[in-house]
DSSP file (Angstrom, degrees, kcal/mol; ACC not computed):
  #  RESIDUE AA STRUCTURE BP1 BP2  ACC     N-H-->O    O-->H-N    N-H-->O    O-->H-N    TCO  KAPPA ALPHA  PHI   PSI    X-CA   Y-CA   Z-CA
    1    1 A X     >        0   0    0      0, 0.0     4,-3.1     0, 0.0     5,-0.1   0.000 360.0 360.0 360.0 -46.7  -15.7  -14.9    7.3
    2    2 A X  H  >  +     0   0    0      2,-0.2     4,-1.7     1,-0.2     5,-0.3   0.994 360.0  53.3 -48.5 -82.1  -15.8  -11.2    6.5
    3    3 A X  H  > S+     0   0    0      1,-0.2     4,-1.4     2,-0.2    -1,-0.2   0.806 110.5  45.2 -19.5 -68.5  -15.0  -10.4   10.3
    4    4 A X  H >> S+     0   0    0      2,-0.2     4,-1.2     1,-0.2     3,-0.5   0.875 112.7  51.2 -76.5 -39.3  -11.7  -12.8   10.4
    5    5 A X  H 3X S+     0   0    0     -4,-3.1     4,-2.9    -3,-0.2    -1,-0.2   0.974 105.0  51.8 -32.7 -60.4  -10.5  -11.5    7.3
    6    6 A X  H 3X S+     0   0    0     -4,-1.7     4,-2.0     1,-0.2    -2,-0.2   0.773 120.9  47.7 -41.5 -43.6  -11.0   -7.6    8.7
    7    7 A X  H <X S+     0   0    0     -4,-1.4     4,-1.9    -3,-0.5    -1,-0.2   0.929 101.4  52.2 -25.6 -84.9   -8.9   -9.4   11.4
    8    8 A X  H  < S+     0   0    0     -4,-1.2    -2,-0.2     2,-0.2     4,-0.2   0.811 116.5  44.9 -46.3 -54.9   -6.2  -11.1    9.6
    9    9 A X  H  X S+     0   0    0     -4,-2.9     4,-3.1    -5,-0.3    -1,-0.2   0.978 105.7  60.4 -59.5 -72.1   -5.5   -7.7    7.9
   10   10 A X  H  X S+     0   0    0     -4,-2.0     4,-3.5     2,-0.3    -2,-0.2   0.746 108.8  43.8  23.8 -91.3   -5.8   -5.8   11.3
   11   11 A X  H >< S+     0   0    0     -4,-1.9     3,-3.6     1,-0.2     4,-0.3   0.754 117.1  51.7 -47.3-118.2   -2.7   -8.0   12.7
   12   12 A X  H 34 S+     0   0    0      1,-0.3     4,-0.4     2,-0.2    -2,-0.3   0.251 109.4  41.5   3.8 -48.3   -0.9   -7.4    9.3
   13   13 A X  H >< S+     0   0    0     -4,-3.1     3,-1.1    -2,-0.3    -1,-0.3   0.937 111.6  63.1 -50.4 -52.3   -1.1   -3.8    8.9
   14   14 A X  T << S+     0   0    0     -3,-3.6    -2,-0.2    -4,-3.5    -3,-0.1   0.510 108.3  37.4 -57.6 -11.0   -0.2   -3.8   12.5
   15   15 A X  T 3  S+     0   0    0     -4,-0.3    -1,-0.3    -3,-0.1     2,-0.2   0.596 107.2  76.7-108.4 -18.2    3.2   -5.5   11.9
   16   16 A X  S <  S-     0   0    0     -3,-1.1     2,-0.2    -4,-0.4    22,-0.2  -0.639  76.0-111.6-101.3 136.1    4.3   -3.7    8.5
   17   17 A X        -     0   0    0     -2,-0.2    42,-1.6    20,-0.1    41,-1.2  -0.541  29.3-145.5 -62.7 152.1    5.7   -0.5    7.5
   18   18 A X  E     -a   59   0A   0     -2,-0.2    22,-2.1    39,-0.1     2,-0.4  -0.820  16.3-179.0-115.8 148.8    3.6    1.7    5.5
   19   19 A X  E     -ab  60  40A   0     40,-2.2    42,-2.3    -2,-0.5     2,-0.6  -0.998   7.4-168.7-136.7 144.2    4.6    4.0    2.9
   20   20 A X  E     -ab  61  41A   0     20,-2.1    22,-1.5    -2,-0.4    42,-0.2  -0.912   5.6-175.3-145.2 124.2    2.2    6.0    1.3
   21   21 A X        +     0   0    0     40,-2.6     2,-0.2    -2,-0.6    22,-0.1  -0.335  55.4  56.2-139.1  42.9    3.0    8.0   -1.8
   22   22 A X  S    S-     0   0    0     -2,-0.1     2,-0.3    40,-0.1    21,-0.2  -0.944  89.3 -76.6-155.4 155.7    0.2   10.1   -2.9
   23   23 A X        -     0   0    0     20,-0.4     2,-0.3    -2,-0.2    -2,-0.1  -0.429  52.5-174.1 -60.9 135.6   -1.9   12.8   -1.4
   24   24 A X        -     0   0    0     -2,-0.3     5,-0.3     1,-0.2    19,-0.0  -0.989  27.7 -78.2-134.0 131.1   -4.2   11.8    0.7
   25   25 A X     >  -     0   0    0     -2,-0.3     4,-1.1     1,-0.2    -1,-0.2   0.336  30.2-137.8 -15.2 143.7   -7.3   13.0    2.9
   26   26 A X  H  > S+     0   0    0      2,-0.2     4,-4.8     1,-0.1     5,-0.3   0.861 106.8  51.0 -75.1 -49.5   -6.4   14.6    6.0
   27   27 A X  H  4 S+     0   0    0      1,-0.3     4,-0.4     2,-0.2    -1,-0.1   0.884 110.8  52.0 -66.8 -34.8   -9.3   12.6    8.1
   28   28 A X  H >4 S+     0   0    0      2,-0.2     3,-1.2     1,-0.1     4,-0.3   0.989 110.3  51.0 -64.5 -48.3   -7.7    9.1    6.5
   29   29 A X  H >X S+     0   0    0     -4,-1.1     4,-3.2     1,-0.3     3,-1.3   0.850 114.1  44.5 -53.5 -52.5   -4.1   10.6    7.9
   30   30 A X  H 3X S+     0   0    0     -4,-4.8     4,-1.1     1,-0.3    -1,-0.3   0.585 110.6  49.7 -82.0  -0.6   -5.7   11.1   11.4
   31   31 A X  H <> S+     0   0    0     -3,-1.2     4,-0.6    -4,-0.4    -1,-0.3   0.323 111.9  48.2-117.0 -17.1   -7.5    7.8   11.7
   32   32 A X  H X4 S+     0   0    0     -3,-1.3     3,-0.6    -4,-0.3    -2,-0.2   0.822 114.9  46.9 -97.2 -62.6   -4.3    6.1   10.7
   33   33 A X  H >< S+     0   0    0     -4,-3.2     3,-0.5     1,-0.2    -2,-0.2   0.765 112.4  55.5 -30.7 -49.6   -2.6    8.6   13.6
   34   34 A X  H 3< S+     0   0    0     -4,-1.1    -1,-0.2     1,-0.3    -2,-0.2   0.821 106.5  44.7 -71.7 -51.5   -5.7    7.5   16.0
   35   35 A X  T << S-     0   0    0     -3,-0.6    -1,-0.3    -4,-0.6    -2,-0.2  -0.042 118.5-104.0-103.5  33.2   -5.3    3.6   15.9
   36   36 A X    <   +     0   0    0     -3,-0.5     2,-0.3     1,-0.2    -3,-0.2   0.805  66.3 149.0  94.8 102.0   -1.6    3.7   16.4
   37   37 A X        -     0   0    0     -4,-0.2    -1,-0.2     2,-0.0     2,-0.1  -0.808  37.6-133.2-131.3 121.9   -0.1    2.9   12.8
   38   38 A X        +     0   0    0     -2,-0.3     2,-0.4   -22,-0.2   -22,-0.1  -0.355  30.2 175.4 -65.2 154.8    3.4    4.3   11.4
   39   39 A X        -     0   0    0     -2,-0.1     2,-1.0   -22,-0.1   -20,-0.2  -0.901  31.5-137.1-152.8 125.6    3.5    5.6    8.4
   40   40 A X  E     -b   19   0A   0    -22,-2.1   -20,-2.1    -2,-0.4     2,-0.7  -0.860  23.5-152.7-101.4 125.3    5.8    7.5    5.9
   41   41 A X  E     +b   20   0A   0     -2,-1.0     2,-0.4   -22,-0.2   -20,-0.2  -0.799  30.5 148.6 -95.3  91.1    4.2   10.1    4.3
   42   42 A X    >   +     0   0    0    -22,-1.5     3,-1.0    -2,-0.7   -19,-0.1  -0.648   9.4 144.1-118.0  67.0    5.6   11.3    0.5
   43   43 A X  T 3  S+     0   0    0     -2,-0.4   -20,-0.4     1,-0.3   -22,-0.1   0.498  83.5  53.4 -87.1  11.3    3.1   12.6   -1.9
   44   44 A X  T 3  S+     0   0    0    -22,-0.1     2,-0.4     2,-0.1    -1,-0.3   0.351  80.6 129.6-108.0  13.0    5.5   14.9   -3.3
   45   45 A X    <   -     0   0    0     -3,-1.0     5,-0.1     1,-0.1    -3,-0.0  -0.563  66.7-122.9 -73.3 109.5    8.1   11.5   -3.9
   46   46 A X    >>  -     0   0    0     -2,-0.4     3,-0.7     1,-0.2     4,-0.6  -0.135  29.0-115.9 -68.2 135.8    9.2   11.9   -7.9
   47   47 A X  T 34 S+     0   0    0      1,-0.3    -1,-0.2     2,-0.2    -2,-0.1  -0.257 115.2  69.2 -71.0  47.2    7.9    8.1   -9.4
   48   48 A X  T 34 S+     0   0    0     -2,-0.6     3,-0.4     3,-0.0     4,-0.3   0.416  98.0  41.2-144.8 -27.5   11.3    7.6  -10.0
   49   49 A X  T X> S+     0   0    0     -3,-0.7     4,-2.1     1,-0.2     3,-0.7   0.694  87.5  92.8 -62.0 -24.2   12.3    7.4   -6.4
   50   50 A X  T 3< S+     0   0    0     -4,-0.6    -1,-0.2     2,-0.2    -3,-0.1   0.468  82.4  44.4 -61.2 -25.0    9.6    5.4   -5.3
   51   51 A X  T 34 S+     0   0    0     -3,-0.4     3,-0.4     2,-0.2    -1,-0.2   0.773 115.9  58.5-100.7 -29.7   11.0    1.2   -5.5
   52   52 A X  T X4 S+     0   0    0     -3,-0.7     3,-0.9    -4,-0.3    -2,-0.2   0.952 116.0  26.7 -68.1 -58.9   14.4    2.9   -3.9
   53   53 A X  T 3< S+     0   0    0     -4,-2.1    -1,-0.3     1,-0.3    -2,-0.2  -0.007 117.0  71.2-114.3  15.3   12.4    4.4   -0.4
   54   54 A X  T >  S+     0   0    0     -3,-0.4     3,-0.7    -5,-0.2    -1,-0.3   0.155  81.3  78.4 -86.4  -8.0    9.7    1.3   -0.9
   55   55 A X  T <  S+     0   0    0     -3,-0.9    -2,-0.2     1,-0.2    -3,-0.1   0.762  84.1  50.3-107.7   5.1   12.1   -0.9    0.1
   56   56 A X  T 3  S+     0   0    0     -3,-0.1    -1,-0.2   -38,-0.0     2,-0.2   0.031 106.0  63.0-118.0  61.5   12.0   -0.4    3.5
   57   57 A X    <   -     0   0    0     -3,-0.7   -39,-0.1   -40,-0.1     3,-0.1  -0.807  62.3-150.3-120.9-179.3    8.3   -0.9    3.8
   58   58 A X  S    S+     0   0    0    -41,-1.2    22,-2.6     1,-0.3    23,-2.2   0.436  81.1  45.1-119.6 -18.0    5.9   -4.1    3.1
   59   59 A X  E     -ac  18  81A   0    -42,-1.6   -40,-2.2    20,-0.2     2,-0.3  -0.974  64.9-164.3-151.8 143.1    2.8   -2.2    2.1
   60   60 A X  E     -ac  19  82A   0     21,-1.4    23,-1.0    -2,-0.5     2,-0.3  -0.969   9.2-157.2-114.1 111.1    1.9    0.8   -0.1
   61   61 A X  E     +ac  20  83A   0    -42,-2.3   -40,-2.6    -2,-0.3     2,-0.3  -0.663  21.7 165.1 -88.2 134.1   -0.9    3.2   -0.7
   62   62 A X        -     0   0    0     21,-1.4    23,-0.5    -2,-0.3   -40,-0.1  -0.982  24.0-166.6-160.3 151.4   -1.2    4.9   -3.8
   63   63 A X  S    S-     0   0    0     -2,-0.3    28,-0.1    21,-0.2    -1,-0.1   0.855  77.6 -53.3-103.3 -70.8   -4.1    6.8   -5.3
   64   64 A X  S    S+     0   0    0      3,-0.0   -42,-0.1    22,-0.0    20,-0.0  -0.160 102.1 108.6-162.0  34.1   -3.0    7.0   -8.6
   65   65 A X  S    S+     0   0    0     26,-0.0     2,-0.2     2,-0.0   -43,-0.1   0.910  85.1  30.5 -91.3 -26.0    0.4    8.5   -9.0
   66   66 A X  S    S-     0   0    0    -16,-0.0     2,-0.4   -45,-0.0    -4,-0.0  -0.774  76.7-118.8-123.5 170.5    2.3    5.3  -10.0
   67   67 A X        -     0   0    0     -2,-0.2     2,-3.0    -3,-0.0     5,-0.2  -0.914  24.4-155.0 -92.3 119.5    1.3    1.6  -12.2
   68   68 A X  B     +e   92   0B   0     23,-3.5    25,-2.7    -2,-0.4    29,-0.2  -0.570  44.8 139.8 -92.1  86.1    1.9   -1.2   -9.5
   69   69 A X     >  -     0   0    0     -2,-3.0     4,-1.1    23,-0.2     5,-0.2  -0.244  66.8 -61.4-106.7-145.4    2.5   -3.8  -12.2
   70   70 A X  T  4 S+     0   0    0      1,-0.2     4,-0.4     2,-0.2     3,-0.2   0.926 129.4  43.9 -68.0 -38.5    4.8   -6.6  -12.8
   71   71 A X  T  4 S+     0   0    0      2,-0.2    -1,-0.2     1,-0.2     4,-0.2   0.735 111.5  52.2 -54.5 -42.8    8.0   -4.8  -12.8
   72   72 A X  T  4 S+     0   0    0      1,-0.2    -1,-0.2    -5,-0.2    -2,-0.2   0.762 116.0  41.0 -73.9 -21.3    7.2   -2.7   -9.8
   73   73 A X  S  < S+     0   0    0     -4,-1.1    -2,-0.2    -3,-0.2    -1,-0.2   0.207 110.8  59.4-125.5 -21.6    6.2   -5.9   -7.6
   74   74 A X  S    S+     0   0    0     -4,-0.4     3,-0.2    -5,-0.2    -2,-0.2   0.417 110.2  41.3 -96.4  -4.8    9.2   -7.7   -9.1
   75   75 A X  S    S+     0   0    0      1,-0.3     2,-0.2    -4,-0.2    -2,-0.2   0.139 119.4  46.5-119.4  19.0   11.7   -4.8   -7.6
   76   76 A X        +     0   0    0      3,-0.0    -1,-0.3     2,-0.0     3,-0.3  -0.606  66.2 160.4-134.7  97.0   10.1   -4.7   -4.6
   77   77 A X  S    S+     0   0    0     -2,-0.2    -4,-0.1    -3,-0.2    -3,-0.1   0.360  74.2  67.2 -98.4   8.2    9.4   -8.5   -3.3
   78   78 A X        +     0   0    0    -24,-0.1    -1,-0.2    -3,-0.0   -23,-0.1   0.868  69.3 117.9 -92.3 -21.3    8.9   -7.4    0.3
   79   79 A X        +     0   0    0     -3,-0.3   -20,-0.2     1,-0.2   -21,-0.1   0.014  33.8 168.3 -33.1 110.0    5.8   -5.7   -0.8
   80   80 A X        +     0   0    0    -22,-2.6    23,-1.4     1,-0.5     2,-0.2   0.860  59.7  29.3 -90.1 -39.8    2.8   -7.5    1.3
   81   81 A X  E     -cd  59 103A   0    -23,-2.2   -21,-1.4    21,-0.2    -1,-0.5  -0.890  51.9-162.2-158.1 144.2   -0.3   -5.1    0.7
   82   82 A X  E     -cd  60 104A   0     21,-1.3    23,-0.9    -2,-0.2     2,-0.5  -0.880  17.4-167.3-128.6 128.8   -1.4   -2.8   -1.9
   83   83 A X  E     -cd  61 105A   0    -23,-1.0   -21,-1.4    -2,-0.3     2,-0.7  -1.000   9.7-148.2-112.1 123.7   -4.2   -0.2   -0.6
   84   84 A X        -     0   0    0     21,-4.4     2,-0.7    -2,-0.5   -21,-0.2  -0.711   8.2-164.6-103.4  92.3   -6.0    1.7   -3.0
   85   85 A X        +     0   0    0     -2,-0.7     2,-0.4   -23,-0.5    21,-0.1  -0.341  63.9  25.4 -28.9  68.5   -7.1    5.2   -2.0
   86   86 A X  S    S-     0   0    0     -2,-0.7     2,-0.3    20,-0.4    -2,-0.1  -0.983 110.1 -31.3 143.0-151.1   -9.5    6.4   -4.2
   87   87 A X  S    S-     0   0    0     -2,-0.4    -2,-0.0     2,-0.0     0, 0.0  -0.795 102.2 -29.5-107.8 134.5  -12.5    4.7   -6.9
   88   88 A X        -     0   0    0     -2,-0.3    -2,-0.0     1,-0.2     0, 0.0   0.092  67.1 -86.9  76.6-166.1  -11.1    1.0   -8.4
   89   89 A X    >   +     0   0    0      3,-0.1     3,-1.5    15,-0.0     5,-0.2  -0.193  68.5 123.7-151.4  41.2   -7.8   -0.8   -9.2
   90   90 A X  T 3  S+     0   0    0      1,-0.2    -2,-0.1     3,-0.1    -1,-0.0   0.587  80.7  50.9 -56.1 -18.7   -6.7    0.0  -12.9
   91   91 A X  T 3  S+     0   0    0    -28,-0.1   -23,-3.5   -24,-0.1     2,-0.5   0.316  98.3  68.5-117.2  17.3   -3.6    1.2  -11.8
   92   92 A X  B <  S-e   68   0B   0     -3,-1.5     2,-1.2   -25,-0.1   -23,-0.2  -0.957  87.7-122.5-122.4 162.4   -2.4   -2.0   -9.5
   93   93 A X     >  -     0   0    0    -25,-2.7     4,-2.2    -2,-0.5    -3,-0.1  -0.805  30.5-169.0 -98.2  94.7   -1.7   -5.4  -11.9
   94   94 A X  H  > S+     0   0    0     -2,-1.2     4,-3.0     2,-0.2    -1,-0.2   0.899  80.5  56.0 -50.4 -73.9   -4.6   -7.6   -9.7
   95   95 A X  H  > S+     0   0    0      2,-0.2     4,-0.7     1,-0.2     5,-0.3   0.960 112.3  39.0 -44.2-101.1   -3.1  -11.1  -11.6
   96   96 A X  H  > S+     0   0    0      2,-0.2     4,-0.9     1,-0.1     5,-0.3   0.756 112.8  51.4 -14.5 -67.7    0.4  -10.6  -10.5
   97   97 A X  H ><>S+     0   0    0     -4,-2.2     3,-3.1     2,-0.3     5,-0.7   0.915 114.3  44.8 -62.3 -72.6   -0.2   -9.4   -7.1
   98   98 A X  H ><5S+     0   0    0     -4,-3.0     3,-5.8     1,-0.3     2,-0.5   0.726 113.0  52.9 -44.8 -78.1   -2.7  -12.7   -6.4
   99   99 A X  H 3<5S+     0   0    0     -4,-0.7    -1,-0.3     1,-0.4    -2,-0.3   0.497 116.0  40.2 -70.7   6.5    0.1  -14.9   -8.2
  100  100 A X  T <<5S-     0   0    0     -3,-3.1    -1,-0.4    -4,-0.9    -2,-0.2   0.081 116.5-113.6-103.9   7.3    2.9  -13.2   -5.5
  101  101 A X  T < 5 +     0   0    0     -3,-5.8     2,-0.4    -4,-0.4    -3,-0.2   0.936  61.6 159.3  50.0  43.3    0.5  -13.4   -2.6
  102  102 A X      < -     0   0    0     -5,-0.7     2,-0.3    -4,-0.3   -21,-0.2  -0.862  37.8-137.9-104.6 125.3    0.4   -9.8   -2.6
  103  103 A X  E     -d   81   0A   0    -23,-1.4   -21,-1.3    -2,-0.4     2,-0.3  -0.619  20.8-163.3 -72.6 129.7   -3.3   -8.7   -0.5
  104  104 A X  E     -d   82   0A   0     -2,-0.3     2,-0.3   -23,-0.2   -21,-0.2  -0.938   9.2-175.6-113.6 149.7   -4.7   -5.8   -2.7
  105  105 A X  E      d   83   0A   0    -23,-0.9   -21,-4.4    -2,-0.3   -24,-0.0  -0.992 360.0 360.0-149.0 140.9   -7.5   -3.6   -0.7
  106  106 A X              0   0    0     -2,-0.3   -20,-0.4   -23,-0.2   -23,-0.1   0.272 360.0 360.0-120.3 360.0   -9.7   -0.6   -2.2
């Protein structure tokens, strides 16, 4: 089951834009570079820009710079996947995302 999930996701990454809107490890950046994935890269992006230049991607990585709650997931409904970079998921609203059918991954 584990496998065809790891799959499922796979396919799905592979079809989305990514926007990713904190700093992040050089060695994650090149490993994203290495298996062919686009990406727009803004860790310097002011929170206040963020729902505007999120709206043309499907999936986001954030470490901790922003709260992905109800509001943020309610102006962005293309939003597919939530990655979280870094130790937990205090900062993404877990309950929302499931009831939007948003996949969250840590």
């Amino acid at each position: 089951m584990r496998r065809l999930k790891r799959l499922h996701l796979n396919l799905m990454v592979n079809s989305l834009s990514i926007l990713i809107v904190d700093d992040l490890h050089d060695s994650f950046l090149k490993r994203m570079n290495e298996i062919g994935l686009t990406y727009t890269y803004k860790p310097d992006i002011p929170n206040g820009d963020i729902t505007r230049v999120m709206a043309d991607h499907q999936i986001l990585v954030v470490r901790s710079k922003i709260q992905v709650d109800r509001d943020f997931m309610h102006a962005n409904p293309q939003l597919q996947l939530i990655a979280r970079a870094g130790s937990g998921m205090d900062n993404i609203d877990l309950v929302e995302a499931d009831k939007r059918g948003i996949t969250c991954v840590n």
